[in-house]
C-alpha positions as CSV (number, residue, x, y, z in Angstrom):
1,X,-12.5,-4.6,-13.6
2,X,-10.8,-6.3,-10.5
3,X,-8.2,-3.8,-8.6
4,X,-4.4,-5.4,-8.9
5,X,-2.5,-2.3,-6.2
6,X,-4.1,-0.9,-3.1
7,X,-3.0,0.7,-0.2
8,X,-3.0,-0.9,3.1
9,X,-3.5,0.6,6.3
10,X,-0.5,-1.6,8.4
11,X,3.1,-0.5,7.7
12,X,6.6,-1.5,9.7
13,X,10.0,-0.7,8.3
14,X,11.1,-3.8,6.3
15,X,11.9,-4.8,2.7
16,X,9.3,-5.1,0.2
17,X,8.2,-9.2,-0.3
18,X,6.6,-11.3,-2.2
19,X,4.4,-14.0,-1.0
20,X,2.4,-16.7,-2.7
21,X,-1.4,-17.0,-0.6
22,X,-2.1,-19.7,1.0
23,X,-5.8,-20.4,3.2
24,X,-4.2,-24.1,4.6
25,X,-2.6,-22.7,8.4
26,X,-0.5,-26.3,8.6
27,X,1.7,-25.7,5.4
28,X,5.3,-27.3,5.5
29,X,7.4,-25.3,7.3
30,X,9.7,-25.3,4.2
31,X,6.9,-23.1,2.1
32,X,5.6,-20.9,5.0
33,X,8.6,-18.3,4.6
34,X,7.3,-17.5,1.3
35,X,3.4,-17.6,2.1
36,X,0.9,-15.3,3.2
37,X,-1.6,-16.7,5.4
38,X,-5.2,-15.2,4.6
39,X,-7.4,-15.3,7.5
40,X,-11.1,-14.6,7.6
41,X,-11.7,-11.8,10.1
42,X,-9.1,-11.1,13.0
43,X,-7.2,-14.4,14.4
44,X,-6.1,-13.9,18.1
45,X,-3.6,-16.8,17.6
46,X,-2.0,-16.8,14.0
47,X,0.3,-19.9,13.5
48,X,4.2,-18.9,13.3
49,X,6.2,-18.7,10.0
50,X,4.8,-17.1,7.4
51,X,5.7,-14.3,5.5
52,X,2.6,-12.2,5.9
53,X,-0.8,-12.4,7.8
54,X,-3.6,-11.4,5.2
55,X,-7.1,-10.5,6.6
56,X,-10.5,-10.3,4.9
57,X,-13.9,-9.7,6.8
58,X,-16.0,-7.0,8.2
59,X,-14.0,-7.0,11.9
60,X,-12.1,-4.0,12.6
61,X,-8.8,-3.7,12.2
62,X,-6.7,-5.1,15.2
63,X,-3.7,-2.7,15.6
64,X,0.0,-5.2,16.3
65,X,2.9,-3.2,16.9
66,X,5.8,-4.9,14.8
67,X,7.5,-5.9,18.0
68,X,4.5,-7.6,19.6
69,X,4.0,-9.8,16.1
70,X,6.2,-9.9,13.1
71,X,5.3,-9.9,10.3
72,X,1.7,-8.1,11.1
73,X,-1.5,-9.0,10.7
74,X,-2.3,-6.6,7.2
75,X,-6.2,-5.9,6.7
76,X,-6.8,-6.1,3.0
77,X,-8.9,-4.0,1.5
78,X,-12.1,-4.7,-0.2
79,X,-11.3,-3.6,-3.6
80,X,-8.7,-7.1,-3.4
81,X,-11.4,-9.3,-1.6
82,X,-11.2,-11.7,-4.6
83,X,-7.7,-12.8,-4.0
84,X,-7.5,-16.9,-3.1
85,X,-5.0,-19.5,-3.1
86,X,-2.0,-19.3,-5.2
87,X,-2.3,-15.7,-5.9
88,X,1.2,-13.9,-5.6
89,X,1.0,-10.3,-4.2
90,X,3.7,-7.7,-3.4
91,X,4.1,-6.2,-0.2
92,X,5.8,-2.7,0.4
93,X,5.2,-2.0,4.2
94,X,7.1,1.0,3.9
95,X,4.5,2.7,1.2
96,X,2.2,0.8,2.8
97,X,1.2,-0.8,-0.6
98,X,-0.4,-4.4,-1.8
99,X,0.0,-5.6,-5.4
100,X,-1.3,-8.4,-7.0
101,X,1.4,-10.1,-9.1
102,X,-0.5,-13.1,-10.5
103,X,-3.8,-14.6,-10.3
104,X,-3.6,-18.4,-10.7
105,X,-7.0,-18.1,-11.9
106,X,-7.0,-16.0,-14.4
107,X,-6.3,-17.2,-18.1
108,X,-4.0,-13.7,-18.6
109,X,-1.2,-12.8,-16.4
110,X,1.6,-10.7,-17.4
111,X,4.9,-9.3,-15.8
112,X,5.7,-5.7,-16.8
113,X,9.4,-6.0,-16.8
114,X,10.7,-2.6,-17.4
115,X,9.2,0.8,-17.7
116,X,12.2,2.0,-19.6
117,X,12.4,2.1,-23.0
118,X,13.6,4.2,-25.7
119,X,12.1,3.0,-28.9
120,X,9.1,5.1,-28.5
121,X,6.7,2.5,-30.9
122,X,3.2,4.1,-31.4
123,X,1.3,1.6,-30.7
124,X,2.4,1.1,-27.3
125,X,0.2,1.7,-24.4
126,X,2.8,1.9,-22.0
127,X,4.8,5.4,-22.4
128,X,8.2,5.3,-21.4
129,X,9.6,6.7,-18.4
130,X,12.3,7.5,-16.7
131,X,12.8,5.7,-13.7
132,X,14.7,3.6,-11.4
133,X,12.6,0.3,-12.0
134,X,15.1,-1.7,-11.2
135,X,13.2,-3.8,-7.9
136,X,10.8,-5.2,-11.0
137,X,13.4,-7.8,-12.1
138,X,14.4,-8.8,-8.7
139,X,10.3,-9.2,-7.9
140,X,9.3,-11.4,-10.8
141,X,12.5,-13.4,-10.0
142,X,10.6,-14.3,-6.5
143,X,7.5,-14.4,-8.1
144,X,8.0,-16.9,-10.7
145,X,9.3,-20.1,-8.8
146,X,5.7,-19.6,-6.4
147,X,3.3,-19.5,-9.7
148,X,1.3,-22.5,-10.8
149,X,3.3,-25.1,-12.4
150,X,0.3,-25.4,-14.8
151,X,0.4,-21.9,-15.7
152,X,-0.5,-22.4,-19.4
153,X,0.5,-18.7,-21.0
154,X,2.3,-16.0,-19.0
155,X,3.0,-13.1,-21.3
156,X,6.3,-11.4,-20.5
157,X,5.9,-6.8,-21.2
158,X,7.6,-3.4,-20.3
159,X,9.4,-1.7,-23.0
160,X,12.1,-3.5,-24.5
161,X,14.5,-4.7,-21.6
162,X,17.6,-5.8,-23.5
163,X,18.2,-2.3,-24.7
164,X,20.2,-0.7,-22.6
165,X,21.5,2.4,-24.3
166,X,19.0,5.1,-22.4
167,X,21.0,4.1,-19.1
């Protein structure tokens, strides 16, 4: 079973983002801002305008204060090796937290929309809770317009969103 949320060991203060992966350094400028370069290994010269700087390989981590390069370069760990162009990933520098968002090659993605609900159905396998999940909406609003045009099925889940009487 492939790991969708790791920790990572690079934080700064910023905003969580989303960013669709990209391996191609000489993207339009116009679709860098919402890209994350991944790099093999450590890069001593990472091209400017992307949104992240994604690195898999064996090399050590190369420490980059914010100030020296923004974003930073974030060593991914193992457990998300797999991810490859067109993949969509959350980043939460201040947690210090990856997620995957979407594969584009996988047959079965899904956007958990809401952890709030108050229908309590038994067959779900998502328990309510009581939280302040309000970010989710404004994450898979980024996230959709950078998926895979030819994304065939994307199945929409999390408790039952248009009821709103728990609030």
């Amino acid at each position: 079973m492939l790991r969708l949320h790791d920790r990572i060991q690079t934080r700064w203060d910023a905003e969580p983002s989303v960013a669709r992966i990209t391996t191609n350094s000489k993207r339009p400028e116009a679709t860098k801002e919402h890209e994350a370069l991944l790099t093999q290994g450590l890069v001593s010269d990472l091209p400017q305008g992307f949104r992240a700087y994604l690195s898999v390989g064996k090399e050590q981590e190369q420490t980059l204060e914010p100030a020296v390069q923004f974003p930073p370069l974030i060593r991914l760990p193992s457990s998300l090796g797999y991810l490859s162009d067109g993949d969509i990933v959350r980043v939460d520098p201040r947690l210090g937290e990856i997620t995957v968002l979407y594969r584009r090659n996988s047959p079965c993605n899904a956007m958990l929309v809401t952890e709030r609900c108050n229908n309590d159905c038994i067959m779900c396998s998502q328990p309510p809770r009581n939280v302040d999940d309000s970010f989710l909406v404004k994450t898979w609003l980024e996230a959709i317009p950078l998926m895979d045009p030819s994304t065939t099925e994307l199945v929409i889940t999390g408790g039952e969103p248009s009821d709103m009487s728990h609030k």
